[in-house]
VODONU-626991 format. One record per residue (C-alpha): residue number from 1; residue in three letters; chain; x, y, z. Coordinates in steps of 0.2 Angstrom, whole numbers, always signed. Example, Ala and Ser with C-alpha at 12.3 -4.5 7.8 and 13.67 -1.06 7.14 Angstrom:
k:1, r:ALA, c:A, xx:+62, yy:-22, zz:+39
k:2, r:SER, c:A, xx:+68, yy:-5, zz:+36
! end
This chain:
k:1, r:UNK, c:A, xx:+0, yy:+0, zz:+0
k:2, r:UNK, c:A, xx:+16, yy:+13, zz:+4
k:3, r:UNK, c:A, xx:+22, yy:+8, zz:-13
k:4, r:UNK, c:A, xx:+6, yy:+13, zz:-22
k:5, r:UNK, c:A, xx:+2, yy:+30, zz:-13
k:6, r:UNK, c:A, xx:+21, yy:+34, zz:-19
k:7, r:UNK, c:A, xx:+20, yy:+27, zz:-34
k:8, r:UNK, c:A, xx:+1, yy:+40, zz:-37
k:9, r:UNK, c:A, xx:+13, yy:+55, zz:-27
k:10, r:UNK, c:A, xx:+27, yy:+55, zz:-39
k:11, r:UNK, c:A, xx:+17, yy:+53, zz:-55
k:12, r:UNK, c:A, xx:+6, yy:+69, zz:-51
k:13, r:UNK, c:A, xx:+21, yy:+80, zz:-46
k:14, r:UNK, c:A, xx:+18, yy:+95, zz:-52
k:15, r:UNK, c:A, xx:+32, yy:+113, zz:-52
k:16, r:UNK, c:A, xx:+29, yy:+130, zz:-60
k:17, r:UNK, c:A, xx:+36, yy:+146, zz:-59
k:18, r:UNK, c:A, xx:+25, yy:+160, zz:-47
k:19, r:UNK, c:A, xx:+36, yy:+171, zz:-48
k:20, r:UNK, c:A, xx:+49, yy:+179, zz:-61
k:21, r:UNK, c:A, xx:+56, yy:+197, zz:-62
k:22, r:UNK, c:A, xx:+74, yy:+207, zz:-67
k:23, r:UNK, c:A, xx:+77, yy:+220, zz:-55
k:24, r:UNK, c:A, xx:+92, yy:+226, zz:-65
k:25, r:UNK, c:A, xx:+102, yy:+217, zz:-78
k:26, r:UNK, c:A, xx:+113, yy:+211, zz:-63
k:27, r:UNK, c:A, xx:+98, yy:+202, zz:-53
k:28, r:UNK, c:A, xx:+85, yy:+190, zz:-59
k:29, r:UNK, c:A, xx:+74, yy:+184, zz:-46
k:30, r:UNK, c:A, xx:+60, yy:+170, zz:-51
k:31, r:UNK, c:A, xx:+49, yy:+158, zz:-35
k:32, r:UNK, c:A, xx:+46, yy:+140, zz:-40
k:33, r:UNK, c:A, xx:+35, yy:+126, zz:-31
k:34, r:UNK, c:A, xx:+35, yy:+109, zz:-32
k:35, r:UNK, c:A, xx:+20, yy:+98, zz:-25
k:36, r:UNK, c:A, xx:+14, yy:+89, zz:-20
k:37, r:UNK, c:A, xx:+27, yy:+82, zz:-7
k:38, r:UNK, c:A, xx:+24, yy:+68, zz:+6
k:39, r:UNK, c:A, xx:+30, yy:+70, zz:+22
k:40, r:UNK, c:A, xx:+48, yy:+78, zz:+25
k:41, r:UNK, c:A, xx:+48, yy:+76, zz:+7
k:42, r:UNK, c:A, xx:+49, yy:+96, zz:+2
k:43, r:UNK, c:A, xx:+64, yy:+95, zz:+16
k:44, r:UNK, c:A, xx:+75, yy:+85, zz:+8
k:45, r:UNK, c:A, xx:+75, yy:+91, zz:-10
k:46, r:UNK, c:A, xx:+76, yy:+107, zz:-4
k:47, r:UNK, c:A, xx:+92, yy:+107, zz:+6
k:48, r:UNK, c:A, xx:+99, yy:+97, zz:-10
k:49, r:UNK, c:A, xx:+94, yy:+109, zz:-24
k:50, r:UNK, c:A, xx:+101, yy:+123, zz:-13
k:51, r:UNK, c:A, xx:+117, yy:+114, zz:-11
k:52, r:UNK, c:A, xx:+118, yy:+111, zz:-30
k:53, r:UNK, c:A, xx:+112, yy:+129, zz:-35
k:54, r:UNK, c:A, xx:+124, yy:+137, zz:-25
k:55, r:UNK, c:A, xx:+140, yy:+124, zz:-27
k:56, r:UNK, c:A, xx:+137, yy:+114, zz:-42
k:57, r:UNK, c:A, xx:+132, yy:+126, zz:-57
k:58, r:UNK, c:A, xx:+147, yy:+135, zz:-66
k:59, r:UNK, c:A, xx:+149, yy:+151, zz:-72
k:60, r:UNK, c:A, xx:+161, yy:+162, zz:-82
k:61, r:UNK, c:A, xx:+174, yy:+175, zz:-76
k:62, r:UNK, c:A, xx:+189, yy:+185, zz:-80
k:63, r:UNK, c:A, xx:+201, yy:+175, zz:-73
k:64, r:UNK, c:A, xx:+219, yy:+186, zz:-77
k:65, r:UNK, c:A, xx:+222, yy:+202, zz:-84
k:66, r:UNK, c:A, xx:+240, yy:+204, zz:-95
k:67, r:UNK, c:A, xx:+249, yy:+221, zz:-100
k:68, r:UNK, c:A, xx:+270, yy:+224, zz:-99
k:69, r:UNK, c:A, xx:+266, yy:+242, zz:-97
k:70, r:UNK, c:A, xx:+260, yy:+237, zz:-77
k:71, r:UNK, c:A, xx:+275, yy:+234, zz:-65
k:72, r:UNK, c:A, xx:+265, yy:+231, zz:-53
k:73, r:UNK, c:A, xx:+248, yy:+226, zz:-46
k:74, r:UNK, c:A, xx:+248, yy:+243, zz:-34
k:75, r:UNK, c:A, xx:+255, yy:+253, zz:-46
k:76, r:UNK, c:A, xx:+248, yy:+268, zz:-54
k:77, r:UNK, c:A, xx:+248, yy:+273, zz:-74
k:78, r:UNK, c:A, xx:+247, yy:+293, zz:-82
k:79, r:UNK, c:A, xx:+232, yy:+298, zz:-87
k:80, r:UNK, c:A, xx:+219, yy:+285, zz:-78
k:81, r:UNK, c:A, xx:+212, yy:+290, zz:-63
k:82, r:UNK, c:A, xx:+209, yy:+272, zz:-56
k:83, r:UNK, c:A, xx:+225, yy:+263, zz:-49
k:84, r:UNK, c:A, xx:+230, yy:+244, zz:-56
k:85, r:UNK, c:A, xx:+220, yy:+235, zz:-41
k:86, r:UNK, c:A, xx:+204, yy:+248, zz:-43
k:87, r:UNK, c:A, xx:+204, yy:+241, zz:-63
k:88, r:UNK, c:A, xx:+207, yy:+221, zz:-57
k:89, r:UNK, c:A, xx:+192, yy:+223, zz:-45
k:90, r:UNK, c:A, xx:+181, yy:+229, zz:-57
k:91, r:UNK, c:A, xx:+186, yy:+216, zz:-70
k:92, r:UNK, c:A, xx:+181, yy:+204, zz:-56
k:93, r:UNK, c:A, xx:+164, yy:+210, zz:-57
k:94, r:UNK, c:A, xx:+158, yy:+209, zz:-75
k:95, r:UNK, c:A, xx:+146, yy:+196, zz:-78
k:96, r:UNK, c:A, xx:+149, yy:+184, zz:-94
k:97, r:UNK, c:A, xx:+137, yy:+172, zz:-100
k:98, r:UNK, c:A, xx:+143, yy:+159, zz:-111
k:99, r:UNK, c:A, xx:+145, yy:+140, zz:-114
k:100, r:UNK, c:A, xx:+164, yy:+139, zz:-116
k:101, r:UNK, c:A, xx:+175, yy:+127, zz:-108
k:102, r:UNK, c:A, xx:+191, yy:+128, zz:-107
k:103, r:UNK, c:A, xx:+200, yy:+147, zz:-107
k:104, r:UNK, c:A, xx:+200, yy:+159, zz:-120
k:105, r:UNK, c:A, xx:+207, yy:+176, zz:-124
k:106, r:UNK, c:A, xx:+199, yy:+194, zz:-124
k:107, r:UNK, c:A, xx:+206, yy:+212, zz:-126
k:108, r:UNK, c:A, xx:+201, yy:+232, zz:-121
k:109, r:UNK, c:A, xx:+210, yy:+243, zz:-131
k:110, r:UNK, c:A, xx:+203, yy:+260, zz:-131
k:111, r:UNK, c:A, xx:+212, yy:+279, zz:-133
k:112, r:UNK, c:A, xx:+208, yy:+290, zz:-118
k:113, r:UNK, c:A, xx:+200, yy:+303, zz:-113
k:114, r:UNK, c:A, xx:+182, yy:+296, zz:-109
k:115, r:UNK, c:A, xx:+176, yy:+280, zz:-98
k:116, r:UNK, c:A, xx:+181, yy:+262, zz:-101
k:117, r:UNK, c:A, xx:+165, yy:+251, zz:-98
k:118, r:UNK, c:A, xx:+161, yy:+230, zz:-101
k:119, r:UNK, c:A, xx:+155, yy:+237, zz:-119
k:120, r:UNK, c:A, xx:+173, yy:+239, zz:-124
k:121, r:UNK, c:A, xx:+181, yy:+223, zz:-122
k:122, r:UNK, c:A, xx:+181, yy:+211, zz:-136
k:123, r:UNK, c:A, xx:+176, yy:+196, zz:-134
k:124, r:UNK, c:A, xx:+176, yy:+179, zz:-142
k:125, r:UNK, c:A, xx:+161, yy:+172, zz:-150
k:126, r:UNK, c:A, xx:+152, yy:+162, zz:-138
k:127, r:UNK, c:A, xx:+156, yy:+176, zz:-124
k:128, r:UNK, c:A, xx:+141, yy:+189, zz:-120
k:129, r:UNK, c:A, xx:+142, yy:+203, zz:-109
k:130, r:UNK, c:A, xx:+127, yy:+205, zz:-95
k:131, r:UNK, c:A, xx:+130, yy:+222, zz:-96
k:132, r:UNK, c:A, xx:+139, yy:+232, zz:-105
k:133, r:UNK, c:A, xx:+138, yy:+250, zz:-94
k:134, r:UNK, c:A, xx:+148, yy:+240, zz:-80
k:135, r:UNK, c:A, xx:+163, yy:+254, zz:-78
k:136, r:UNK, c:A, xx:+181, yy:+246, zz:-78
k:137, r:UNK, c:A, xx:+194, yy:+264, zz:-80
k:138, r:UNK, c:A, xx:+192, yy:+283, zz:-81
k:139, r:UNK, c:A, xx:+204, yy:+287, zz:-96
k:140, r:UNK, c:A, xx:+207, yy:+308, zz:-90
k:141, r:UNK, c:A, xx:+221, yy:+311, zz:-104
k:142, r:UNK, c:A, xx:+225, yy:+306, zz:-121
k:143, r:UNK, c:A, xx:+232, yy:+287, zz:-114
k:144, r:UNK, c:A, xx:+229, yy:+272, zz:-123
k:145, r:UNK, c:A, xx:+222, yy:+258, zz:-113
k:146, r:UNK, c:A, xx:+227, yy:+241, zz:-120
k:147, r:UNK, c:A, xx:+225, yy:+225, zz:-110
k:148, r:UNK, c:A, xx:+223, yy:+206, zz:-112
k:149, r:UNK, c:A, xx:+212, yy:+196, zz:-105
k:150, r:UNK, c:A, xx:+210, yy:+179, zz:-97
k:151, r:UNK, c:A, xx:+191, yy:+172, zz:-97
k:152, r:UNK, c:A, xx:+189, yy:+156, zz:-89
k:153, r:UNK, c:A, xx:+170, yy:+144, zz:-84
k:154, r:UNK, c:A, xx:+170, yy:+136, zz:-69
k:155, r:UNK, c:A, xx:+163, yy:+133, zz:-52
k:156, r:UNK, c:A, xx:+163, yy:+139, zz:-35
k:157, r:UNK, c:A, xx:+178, yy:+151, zz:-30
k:158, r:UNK, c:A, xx:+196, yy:+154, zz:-37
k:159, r:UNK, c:A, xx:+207, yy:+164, zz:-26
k:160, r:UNK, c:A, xx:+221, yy:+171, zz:-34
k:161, r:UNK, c:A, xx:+237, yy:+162, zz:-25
k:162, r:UNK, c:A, xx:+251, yy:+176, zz:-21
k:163, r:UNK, c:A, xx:+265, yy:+169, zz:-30
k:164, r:UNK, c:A, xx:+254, yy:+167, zz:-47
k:165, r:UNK, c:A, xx:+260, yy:+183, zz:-53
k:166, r:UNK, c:A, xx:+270, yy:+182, zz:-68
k:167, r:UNK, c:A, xx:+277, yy:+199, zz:-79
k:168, r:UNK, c:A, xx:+263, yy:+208, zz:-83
k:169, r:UNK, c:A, xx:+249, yy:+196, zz:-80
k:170, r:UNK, c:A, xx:+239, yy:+196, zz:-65
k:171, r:UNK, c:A, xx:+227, yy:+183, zz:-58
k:172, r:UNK, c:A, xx:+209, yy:+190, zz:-52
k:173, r:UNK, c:A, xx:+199, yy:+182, zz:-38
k:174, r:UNK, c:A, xx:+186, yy:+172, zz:-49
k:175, r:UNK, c:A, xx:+166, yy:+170, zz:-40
k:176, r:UNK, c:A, xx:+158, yy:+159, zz:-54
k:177, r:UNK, c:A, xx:+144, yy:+155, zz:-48
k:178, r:UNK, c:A, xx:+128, yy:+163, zz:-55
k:179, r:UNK, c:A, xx:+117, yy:+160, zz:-41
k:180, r:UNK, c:A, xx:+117, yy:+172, zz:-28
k:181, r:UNK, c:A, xx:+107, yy:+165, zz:-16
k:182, r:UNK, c:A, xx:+95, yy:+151, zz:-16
k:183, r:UNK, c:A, xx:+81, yy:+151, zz:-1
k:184, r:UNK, c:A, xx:+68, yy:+135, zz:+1
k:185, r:UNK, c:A, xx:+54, yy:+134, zz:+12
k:186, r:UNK, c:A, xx:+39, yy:+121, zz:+14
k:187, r:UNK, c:A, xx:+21, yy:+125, zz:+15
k:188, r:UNK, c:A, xx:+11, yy:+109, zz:+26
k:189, r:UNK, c:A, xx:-7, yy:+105, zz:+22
k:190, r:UNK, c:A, xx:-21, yy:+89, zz:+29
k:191, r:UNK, c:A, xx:-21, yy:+80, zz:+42
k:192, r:UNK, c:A, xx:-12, yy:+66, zz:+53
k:193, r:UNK, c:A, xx:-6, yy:+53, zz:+40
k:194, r:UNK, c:A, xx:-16, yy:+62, zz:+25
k:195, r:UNK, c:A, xx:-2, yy:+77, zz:+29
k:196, r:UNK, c:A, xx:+8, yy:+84, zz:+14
k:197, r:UNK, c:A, xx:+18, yy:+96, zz:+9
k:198, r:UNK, c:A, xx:+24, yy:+109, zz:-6
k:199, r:UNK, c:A, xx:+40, yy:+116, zz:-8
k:200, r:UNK, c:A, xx:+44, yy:+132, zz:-12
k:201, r:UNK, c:A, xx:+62, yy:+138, zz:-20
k:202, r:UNK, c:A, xx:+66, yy:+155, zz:-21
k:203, r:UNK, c:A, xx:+82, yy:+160, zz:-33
k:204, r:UNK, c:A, xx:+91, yy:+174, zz:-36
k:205, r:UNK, c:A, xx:+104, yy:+175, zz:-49
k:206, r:UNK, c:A, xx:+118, yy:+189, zz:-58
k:207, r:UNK, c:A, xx:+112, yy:+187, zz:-75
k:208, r:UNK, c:A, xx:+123, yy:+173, zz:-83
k:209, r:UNK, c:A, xx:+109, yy:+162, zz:-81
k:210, r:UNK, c:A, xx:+91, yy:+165, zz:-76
k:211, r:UNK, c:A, xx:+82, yy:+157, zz:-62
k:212, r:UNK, c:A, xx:+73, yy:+144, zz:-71
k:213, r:UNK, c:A, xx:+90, yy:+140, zz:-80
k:214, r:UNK, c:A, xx:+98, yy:+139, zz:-64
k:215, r:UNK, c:A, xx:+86, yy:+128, zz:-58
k:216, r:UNK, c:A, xx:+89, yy:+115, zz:-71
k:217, r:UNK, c:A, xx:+106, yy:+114, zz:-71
k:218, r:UNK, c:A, xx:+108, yy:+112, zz:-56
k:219, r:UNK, c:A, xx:+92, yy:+97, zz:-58
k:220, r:UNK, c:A, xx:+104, yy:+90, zz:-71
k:221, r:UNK, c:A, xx:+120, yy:+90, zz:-60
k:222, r:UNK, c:A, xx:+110, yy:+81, zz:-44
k:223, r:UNK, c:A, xx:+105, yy:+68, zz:-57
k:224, r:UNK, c:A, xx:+123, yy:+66, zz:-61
k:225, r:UNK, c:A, xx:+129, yy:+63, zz:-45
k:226, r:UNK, c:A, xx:+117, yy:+49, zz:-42
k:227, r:UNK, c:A, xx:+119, yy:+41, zz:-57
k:228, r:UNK, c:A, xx:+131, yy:+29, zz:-51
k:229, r:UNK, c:A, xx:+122, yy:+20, zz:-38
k:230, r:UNK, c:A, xx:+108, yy:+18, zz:-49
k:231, r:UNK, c:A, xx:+120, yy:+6, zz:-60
k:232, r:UNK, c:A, xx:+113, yy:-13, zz:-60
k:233, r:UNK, c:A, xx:+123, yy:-26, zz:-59
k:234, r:UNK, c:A, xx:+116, yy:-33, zz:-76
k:235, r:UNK, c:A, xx:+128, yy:-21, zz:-86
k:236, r:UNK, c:A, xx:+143, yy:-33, zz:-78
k:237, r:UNK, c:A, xx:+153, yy:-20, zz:-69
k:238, r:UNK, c:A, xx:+168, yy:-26, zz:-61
k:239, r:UNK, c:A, xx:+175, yy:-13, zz:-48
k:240, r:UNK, c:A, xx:+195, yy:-16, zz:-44
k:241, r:UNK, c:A, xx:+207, yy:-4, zz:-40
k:242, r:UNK, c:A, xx:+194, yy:+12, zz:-39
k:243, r:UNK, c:A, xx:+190, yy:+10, zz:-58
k:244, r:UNK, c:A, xx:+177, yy:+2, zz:-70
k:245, r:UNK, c:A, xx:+187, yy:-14, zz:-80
k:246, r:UNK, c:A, xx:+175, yy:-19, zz:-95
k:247, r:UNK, c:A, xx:+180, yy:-27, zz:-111
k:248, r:UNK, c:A, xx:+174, yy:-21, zz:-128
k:249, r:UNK, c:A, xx:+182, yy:-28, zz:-144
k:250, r:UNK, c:A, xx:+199, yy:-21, zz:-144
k:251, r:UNK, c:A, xx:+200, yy:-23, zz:-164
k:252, r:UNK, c:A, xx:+182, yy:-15, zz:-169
k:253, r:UNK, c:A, xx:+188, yy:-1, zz:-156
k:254, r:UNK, c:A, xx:+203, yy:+0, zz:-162
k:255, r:UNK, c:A, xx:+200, yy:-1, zz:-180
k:256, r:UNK, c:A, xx:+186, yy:+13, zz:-179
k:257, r:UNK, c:A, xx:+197, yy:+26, zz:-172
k:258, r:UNK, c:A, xx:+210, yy:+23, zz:-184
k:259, r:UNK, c:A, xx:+198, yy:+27, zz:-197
k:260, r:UNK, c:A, xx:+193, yy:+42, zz:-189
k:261, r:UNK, c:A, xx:+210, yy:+46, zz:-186
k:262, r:UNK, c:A, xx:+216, yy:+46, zz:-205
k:263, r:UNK, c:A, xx:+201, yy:+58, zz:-207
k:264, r:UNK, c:A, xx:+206, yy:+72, zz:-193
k:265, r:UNK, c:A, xx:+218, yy:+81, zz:-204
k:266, r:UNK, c:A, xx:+203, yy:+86, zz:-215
k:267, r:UNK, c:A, xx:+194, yy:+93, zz:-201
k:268, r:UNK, c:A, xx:+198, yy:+106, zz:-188
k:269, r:UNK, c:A, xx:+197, yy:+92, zz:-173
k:270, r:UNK, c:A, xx:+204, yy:+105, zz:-161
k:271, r:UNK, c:A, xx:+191, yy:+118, zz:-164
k:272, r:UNK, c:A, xx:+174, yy:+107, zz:-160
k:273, r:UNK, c:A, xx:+173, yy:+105, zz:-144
k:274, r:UNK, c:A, xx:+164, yy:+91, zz:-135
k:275, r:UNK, c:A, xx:+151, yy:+103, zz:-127
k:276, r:UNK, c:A, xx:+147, yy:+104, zz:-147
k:277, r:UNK, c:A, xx:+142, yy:+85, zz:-148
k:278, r:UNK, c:A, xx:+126, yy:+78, zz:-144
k:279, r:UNK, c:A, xx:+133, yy:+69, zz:-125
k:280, r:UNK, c:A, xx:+126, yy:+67, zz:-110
k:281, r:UNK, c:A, xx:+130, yy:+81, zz:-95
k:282, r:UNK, c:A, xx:+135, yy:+65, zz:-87
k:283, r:UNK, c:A, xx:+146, yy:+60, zz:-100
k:284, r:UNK, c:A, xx:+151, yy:+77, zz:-102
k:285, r:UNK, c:A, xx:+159, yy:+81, zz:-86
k:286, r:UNK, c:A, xx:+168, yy:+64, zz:-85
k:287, r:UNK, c:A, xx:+178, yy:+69, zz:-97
k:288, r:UNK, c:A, xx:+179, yy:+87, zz:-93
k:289, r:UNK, c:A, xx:+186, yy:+80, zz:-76
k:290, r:UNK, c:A, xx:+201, yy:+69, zz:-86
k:291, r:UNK, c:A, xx:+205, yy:+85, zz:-96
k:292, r:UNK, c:A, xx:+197, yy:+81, zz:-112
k:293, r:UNK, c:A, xx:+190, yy:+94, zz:-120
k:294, r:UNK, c:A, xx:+190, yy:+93, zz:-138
k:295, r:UNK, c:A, xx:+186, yy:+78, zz:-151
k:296, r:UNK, c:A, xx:+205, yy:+80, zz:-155
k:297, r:UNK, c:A, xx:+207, yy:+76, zz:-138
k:298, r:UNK, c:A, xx:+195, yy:+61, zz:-139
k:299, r:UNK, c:A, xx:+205, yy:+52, zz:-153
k:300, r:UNK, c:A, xx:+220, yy:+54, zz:-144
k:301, r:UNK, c:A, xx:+212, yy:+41, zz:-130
k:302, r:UNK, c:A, xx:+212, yy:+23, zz:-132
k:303, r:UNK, c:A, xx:+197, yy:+13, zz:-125
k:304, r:UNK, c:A, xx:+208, yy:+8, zz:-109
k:305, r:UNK, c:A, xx:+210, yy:+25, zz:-106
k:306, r:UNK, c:A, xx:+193, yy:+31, zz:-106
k:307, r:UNK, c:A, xx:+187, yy:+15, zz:-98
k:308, r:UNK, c:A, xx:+200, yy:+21, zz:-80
k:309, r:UNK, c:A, xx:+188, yy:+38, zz:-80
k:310, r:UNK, c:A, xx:+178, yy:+37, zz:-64
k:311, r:UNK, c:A, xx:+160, yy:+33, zz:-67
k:312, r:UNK, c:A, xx:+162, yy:+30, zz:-87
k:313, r:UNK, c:A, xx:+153, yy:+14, zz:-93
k:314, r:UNK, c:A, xx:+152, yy:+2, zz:-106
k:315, r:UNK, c:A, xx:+139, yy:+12, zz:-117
k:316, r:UNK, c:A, xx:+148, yy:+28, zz:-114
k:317, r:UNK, c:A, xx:+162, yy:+19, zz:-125
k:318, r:UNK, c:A, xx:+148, yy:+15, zz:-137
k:319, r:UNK, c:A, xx:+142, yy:+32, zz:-136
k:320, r:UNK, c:A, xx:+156, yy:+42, zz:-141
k:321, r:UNK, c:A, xx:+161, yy:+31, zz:-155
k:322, r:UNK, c:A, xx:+145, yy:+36, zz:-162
k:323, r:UNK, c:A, xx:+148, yy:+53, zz:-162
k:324, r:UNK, c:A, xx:+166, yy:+53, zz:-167
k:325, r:UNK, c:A, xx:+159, yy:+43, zz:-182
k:326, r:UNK, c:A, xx:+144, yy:+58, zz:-186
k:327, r:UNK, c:A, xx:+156, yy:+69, zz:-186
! end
């Protein structure tokens, strides 16, 4: 009987959004509810999707700025009323929104006098500025005002480490996460055993992602993380040493990727990027986490290799192959 009331509770589960505004291009705020919930039900999820939307969901910053006119990062320069650090800690706070991986390059050069804001910075192709009035430099003289940045996507915190400084590049403290604050509360209705529950989310993000995108990514990234014990012993896993041993043909693996290999010369392997394929976020971040970023990357990993990533299975294999062959 429990497993039939639970089985009726989770098929009519229902969310929707209550609650959506921008308060400024720098802070979306949108209210969500789930329900409905059995008992300690709204609890549970919501200390796990505030867990996930505040550690789990990456975001993209400047990460390091580079000039060889700077000696150093206290240091003042003619004709710009902001000193070194003043201009690093405004970098710090542009909002990107992108879905790069990986670093890539950007540049401000602009000729003085007038105000240096996020608009002037030139950025790569799949890099947006949140907004563009977010004020980096006062130029108060005829100076030109070139430097070269560093834009990274990741998550959490990156604290720049004292003896990263290199000649004329200098790390920025990096927040990436896009979620401000996240805030969950839990509504109880009926009586004695009849009792449940809604839950309601309240999210507040920068701009490099909405609320409701928020939310699902960091839905996607709990499912990730629970993938693994949902693995049945019917796919005959064989756990030693900490990592997955299972046998595909060597040959057929083998042979295919040689195929594809005498191929990449004809195609710019290095420029498509595996968040271009068609692969699972699961997939996905297994192979972010081994440093594999590219399709390049891919064919230059053997079955063996790919088989010692943590959590990567026999139809991840299968997977890939398929989509090395598409492309």
């Amino acid at each position: 009987m429990v497993r039939e009331k639970l089985k009726v509770s989770t098929r009519t589960l229902q969310w929707k959004c209550v609650e959506s505004r921008a308060d400024s291009k720098r802070l979306y705020y949108g209210r969500f509810i789930l329900s409905p919930l059995m008992k300690g039900q709204a609890d549970t999820i919501g200390i796990a999707m505030r867990r996930a939307l505040l550690g789990e969901i990456e975001g993209t910053c400047i990460t390091r700025a580079k000039s060889e006119k700077i000696p150093h990062e206290y240091s003042t320069i003619v004709g710009i009323q902001e000193s070194v650090h003043e201009i690093l800690m405004n970098l710090k706070e542009i909002v990107l929104r992108s879905n790069l991986y990986g670093t890539r390059d950007a540049l401000i050069c602009v000729k003085g006098p007038g105000y240096v804001t996020a608009q002037d910075i030139l950025l790569p192709p799949s890099v947006e500025i949140v907004d563009n009035t977010q004020h980096i430099a006062n130029l108060t003289e005829p100076t030109d005002f070139c430097i070269g940045l560093q834009i990274e996507r990741n998550r959490g915190y990156n604290i720049k480490i004292p003896n990263n400084f290199q000649d004329g590049s200098y790390p920025i403290d990096a927040i990436f996460m896009p979620v401000r604050n996240a805030n969950h509360s839990i509504h109880s209705y009926g009586n004695g055993n009849e009792k449940q529950e809604i839950l309601f989310l309240e999210i507040w993000t920068n701009g490099g992602l909405t609320p409701k995108e928020a939310l699902h990514e960091a839905s996607r990234n709990l499912i990730d993380l629970f993938i693994p014990f949902l693995q049945s012993a019917e796919e005959n896993l064989h756990f030693e040493n900490n990592q997955y041993k299972v046998s595909l043909p060597y040959l057929t693996f083998h042979d295919r990727v040689a195929k594809l290999k005498k191929k990449k010369k004809e195609i710019a392997w290095k420029s498509i990027f595996i968040d271009q394929s068609e692969l699972s976020p699961r997939i996905y971040n297994c192979l972010k986490k081994s440093n594999i970023h590219t399709l390049f990357d891919l064919l230059n990993n053997s079955q063996e290799d790919l088989m010692k990533i943590e959590h990567f299975r026999i139809e991840d294999v299968k997977r890939i192959l398929g989509i090395l062959e598409k492309k």
